[in-house]
C-alpha positions in Angstrom: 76.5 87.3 122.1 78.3 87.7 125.5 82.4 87.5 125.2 82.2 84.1 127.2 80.3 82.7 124.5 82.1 84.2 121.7 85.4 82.7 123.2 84.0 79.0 123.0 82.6 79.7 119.5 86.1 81.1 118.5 87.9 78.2 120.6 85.4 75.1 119.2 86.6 77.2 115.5 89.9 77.1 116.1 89.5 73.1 117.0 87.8 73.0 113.8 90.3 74.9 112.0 93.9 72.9 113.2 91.6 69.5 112.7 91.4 70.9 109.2 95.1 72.0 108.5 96.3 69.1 110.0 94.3 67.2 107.0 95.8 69.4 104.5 99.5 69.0 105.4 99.0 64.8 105.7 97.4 64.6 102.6 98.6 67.4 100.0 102.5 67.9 101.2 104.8 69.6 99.0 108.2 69.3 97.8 110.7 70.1 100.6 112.1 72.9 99.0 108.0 74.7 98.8 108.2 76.6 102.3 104.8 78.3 101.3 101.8 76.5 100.0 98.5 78.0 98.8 95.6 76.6 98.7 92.4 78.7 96.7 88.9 77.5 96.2 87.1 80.5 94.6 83.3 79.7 93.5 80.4 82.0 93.1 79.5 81.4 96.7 82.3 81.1 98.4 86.3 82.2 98.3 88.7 80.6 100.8 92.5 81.0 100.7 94.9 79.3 102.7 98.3 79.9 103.1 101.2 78.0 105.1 104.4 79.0 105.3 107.7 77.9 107.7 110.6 79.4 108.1 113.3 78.2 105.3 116.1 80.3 107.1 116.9 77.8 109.8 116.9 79.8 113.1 114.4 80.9 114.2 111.8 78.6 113.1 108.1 79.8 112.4 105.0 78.4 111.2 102.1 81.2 110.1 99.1 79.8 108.9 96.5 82.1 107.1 93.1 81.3 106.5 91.4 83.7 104.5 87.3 83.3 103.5 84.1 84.9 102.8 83.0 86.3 106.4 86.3 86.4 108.5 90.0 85.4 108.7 91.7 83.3 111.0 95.2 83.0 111.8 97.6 80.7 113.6 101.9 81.5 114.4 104.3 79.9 116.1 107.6 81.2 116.8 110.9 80.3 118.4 109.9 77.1 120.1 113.3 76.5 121.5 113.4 80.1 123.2 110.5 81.9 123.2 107.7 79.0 122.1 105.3 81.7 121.3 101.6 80.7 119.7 99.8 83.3 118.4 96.2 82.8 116.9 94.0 86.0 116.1 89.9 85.7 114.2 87.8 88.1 112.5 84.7 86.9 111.9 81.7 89.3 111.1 83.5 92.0 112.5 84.0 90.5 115.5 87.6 90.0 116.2 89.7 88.2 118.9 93.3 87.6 119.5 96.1 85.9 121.9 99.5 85.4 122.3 101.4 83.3 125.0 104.5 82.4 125.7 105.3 78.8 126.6 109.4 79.3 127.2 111.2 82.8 128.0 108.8 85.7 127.7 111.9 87.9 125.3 113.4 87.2 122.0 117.1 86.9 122.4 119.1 89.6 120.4 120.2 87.3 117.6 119.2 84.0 116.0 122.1 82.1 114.7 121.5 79.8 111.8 123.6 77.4 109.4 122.8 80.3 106.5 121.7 83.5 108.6 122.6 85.8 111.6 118.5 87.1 112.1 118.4 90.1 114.5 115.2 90.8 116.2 114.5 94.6 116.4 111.8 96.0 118.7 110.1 98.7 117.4 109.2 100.5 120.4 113.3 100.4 121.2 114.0 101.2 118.1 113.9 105.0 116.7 113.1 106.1 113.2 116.6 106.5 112.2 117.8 103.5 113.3 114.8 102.0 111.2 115.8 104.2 108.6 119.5 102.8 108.4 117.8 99.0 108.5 116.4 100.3 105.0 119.7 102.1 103.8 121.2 99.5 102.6 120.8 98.1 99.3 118.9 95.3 100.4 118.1 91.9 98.9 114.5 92.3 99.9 112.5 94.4 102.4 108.7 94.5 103.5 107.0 96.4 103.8 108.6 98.3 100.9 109.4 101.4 102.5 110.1 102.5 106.0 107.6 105.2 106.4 105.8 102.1 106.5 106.8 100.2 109.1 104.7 102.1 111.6 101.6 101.1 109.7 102.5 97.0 109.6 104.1 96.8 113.1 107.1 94.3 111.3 109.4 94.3 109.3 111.5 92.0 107.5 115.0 92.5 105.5 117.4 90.3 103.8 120.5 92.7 103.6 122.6 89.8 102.0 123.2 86.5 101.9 124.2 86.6 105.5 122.3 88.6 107.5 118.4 89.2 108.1 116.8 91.9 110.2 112.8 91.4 111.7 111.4 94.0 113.2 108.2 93.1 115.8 105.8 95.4 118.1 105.9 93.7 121.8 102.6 94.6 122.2 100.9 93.1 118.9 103.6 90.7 117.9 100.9 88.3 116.3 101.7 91.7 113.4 105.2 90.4 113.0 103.3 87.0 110.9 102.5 89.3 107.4 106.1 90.2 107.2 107.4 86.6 107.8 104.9 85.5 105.1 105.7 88.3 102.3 109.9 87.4 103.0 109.2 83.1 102.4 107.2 84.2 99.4 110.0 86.1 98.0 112.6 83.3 99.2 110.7 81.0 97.3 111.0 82.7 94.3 115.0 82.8 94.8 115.9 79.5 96.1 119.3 80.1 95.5 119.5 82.3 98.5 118.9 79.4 101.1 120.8 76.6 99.3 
């Protein structure tokens, strides 16, 4: 299969994939308070696993969605789309992978994002050195994924809530579409505690 070819397949699946999510969030909405919803069919044939989560902190707003299933992945983020309007969408499917990311406003993050609950910083990892990461995780945080900062390297993101103020995210410039996991692990936890963005 030449890469021209695998582009439309992946493009005509991506068509394929919004038509579908699009269905989904028209017909199966959730309370306004769910910022994540899951959606599972596991059979002896088949597994699929969706997940679509949107930022509950205000600013800045996201949108990851994560289509898990038997012979791939596909994935879909939006970020920022009064700054930066990034759109992200990255495929694996039989080990063929493909990914993009473009920018449809500025082409930077601006330092901080400031919301009706949270001030978010935005930390670039390359800028960033391993102390400074380090001190990120000092704190007796709230929350904080990956768990440990040894591991932060390994993700590419980051994501703290140091209190019921402030939020760090940490992002590679280079494979930002990373930065999704880490906004996807912190709505799962922050809609377990609800309290924190009342």
């Amino acid at each position: 299969m030449t890469g021209n070819s695998l582009k439309r397949m992946l493009s005509s699946m991506m068509m394929v994939f919004c038509a579908s999510l699009f269905c989904i969030s028209l017909f199966w909405s959730s309370p306004s308070f769910a910022y994540c919803e899951e959606y599972i069919k596991d059979s002896s044939e088949s597994y699929d696993l969706t997940t679509i989560c949107s930022s509950s902190i205000g600013k800045p707003f996201y949108r990851v969605v994560q289509h898990l299933y038997s012979d791939g992945s596909a994935q879909i983020f939006s970020f920022a789309p009064r700054s930066r309007k990034l759109l992200c969408h990255s495929y694996e499917i039989s080990g063929r992978s493909y990914e993009n990311c473009q920018n449809y406003g500025l082409n930077f993050f601006p330092k901080t994002f400031k919301g009706s609950k949270f001030t978010v910083t935005m930390v670039e990892l390359a800028a960033a050195s391993s102390q400074m990461i380090g001190e990120v995780y000092l704190d007796d945080n709230l929350f904080q994924y990956p768990e440990l900062a040894e591991f932060v390297e390994v993700d590419n993101c980051f994501a703290v809530i140091h209190n019921k103020l402030e939020i760090s995210i940490g992002y590679n410039e280079d494979m930002i579409v990373d930065m999704a996991p880490c906004l996807v692990e912190m709505e799962m936890f922050l809609a377990k505690n609800k309290e924190l963005i009342r």
